[in-house]
C-alpha beads as a LAMMPS data file, in Angstrom:
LAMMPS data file: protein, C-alpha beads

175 atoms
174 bonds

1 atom types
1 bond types

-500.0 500.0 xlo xhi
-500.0 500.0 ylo yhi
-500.0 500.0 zlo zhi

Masses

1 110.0

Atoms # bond

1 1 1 -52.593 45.958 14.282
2 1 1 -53.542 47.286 10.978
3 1 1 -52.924 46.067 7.386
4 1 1 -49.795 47.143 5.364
5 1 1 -50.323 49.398 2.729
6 1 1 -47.084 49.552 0.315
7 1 1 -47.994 53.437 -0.108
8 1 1 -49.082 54.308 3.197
9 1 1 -52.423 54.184 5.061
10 1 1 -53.007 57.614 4.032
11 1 1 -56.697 58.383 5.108
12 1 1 -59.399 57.018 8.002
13 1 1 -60.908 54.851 5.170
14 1 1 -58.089 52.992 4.365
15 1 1 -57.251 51.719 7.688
16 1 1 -58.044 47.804 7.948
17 1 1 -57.157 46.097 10.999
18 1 1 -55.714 42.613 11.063
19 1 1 -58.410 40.272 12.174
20 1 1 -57.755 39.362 15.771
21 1 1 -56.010 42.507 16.889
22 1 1 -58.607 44.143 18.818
23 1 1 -59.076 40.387 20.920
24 1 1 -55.571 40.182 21.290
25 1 1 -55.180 43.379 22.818
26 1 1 -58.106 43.434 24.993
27 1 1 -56.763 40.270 26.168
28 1 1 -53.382 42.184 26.813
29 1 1 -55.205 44.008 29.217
30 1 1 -56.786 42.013 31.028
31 1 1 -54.177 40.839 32.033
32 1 1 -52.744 44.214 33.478
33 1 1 -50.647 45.241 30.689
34 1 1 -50.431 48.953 29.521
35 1 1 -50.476 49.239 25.316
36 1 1 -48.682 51.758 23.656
37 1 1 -48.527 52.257 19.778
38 1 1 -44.723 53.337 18.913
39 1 1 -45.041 54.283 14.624
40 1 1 -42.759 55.898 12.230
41 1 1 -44.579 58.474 9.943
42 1 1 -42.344 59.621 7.489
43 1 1 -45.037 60.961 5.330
44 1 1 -45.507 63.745 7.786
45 1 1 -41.956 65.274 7.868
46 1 1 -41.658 65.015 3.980
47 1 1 -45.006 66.912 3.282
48 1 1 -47.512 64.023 1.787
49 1 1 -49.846 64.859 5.007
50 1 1 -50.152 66.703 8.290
51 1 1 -50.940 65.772 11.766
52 1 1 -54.202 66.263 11.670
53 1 1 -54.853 63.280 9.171
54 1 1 -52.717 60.974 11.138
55 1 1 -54.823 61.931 14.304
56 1 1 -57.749 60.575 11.947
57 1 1 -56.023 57.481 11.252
58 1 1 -55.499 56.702 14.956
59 1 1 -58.933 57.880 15.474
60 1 1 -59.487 55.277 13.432
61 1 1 -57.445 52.607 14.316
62 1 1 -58.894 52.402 17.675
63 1 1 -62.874 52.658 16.357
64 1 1 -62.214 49.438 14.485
65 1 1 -59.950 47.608 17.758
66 1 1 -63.107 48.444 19.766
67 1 1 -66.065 47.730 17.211
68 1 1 -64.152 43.384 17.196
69 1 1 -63.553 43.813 21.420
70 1 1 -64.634 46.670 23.562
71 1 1 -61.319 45.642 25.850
72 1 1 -59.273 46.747 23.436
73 1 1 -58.566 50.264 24.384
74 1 1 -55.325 51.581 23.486
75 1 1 -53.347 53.626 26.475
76 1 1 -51.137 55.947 24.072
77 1 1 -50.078 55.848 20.393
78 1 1 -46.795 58.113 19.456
79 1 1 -45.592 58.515 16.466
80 1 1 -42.154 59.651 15.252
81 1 1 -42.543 62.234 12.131
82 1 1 -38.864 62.497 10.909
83 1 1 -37.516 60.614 7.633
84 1 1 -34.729 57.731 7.776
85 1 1 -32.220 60.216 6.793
86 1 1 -33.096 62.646 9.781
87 1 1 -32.009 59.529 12.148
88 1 1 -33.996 61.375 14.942
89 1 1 -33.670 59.645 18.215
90 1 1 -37.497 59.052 17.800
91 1 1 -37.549 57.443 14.946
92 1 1 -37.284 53.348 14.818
93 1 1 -35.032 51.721 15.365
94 1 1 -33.519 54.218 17.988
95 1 1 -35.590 53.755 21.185
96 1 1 -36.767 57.467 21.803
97 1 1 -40.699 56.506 21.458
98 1 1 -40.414 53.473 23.961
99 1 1 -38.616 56.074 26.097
100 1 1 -41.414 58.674 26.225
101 1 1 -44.054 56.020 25.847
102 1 1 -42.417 54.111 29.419
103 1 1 -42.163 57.321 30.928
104 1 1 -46.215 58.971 30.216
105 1 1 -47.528 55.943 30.951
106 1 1 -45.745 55.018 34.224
107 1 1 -46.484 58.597 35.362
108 1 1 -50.178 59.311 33.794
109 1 1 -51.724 58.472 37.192
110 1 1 -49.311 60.623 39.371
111 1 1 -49.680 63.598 38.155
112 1 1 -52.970 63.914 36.009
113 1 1 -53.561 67.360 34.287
114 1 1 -49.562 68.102 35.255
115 1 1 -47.453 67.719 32.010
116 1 1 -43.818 66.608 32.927
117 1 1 -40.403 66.886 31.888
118 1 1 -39.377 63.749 29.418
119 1 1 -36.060 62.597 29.964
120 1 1 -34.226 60.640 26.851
121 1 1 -30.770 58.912 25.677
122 1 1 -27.673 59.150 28.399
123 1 1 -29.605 61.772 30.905
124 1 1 -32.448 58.945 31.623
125 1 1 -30.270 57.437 34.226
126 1 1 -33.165 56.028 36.775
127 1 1 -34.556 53.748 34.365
128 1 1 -37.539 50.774 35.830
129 1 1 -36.874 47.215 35.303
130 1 1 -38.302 46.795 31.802
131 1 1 -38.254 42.305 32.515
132 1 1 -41.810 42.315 31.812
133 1 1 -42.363 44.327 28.841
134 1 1 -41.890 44.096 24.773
135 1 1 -42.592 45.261 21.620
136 1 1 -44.420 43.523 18.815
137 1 1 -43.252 44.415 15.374
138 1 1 -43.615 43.495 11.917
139 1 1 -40.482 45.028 11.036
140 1 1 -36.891 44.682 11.759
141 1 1 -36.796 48.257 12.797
142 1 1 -39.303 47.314 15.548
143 1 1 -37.410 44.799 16.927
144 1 1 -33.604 46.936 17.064
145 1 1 -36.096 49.592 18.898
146 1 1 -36.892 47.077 21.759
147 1 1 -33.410 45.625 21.896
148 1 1 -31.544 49.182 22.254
149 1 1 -34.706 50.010 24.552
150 1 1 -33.706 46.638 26.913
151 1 1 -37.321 45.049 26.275
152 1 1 -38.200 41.749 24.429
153 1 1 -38.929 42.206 20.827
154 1 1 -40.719 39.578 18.968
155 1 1 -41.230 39.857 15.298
156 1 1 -44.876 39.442 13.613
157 1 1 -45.793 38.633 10.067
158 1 1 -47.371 42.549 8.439
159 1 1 -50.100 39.527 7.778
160 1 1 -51.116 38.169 10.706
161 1 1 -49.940 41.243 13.189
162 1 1 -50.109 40.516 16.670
163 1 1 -52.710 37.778 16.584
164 1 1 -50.317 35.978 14.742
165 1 1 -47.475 35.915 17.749
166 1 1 -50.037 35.688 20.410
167 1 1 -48.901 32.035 21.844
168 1 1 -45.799 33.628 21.655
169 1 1 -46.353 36.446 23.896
170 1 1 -48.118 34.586 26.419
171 1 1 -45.218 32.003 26.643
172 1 1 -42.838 35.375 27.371
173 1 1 -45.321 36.722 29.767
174 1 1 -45.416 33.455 31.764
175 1 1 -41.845 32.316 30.721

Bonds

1 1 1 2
2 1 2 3
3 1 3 4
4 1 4 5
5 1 5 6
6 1 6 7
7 1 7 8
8 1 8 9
9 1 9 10
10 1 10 11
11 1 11 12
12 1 12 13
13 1 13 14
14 1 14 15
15 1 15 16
16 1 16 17
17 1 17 18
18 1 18 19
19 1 19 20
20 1 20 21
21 1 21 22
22 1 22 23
23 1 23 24
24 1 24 25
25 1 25 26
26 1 26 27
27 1 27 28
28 1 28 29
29 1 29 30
30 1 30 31
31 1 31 32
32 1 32 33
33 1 33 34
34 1 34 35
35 1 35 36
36 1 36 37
37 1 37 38
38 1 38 39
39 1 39 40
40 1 40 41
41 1 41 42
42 1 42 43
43 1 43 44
44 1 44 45
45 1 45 46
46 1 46 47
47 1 47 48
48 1 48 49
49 1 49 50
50 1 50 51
51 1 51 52
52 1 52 53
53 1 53 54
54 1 54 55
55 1 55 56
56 1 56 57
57 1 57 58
58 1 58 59
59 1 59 60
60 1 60 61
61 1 61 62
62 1 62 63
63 1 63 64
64 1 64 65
65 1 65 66
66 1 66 67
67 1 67 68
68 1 68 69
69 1 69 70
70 1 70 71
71 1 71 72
72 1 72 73
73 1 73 74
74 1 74 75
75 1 75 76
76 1 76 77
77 1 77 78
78 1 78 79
79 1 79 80
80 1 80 81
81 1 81 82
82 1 82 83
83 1 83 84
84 1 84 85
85 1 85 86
86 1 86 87
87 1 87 88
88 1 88 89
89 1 89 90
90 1 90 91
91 1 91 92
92 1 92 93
93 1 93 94
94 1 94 95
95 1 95 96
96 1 96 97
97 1 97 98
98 1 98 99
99 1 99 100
100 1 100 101
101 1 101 102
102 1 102 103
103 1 103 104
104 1 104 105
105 1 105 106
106 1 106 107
107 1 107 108
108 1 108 109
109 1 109 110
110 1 110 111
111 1 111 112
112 1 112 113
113 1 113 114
114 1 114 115
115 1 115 116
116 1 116 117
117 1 117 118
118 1 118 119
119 1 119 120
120 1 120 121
121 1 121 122
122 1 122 123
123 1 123 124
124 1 124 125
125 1 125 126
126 1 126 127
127 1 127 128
128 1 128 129
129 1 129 130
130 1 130 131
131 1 131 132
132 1 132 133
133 1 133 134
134 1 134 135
135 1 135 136
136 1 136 137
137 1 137 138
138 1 138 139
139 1 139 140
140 1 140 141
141 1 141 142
142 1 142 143
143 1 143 144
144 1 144 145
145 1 145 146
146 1 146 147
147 1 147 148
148 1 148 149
149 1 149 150
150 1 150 151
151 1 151 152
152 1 152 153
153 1 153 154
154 1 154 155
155 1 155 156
156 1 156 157
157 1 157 158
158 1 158 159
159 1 159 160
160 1 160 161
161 1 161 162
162 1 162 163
163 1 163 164
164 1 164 165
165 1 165 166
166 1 166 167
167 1 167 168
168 1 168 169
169 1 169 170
170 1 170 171
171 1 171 172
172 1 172 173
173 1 173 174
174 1 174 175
């Protein structure tokens, strides 16, 4: 969705998306699918910045997505905190984010205002049928995420993003 920075997208300003991201996705959408962001942000657990700057960032992220398509509303972004070495189950390539992500989502419009308990790893044992979902990534941490998760994972160029894939995706989605 946004351009790779080799030292992090560390501030609202520097957040560029890729051209085409914001269509894709409101396309997405239209046709009834549900996006959530799923991000490692290492910076956070080893000090460089807090929260609160990566809540600008999103802020962000989804101010530019809607200034190139007003469709393109994102339905949750979560982000995973830990460093590689703290191999949290959050953390890409384990599939802790899609886990929470599947589970808020698919139970927003139960319960709204009612915060629930998230169930993860071996004790989610009632999973849905995940045939119809995936994960685009740039990365090959991405795609180990949506294989251990049981989704489709297709693999984008940190160039092109998600516009890039897009036939791609719609050959999946009517495959």
């Amino acid at each position: 969705l946004n351009r790779w920075k080799e030292n992090y997208v560390s501030s609202p300003d520097e957040m560029e998306t890729l051209v085409g991201s914001g269509k894709a996705i409101a396309i997405l959408r239209k046709m009834g699918f549900r996006i959530c962001v799923v991000t490692n942000q290492s910076p956070i657990g080893r000090g460089l910045w807090g929260h609160d700057v990566l809540t600008q960032i999103n802020d962000k992220l989804q101010e530019l997505l809607l200034e190139e398509d007003q469709g393109a509303e994102i339905d949750l972004i979560l982000y995973s905190p830990y460093a590689p070495s703290d191999d949290a189950w959050s953390r890409k390539p384990n599939p802790g984010m899609l886990e929470a992500g599947r589970q808020i989502i698919d139970n927003a419009h139960r319960f709204p205002g009612k915060s629930n308990i998230l169930l993860f790893g071996d004790d989610w044992t009632d999973r849905p049928s995940e045939s119809g979902s995936m994960l685009v990534g740039d990365r090959q941490s991405d795609i180990s995420a949506a294989e251990r998760f049981g989704v489709k994972g297709i693999l984008c160029d940190s160039e092109s993003g998600i516009s890039g894939v897009f036939e791609t995706i719609l050959d999946y989605v009517e495959g």
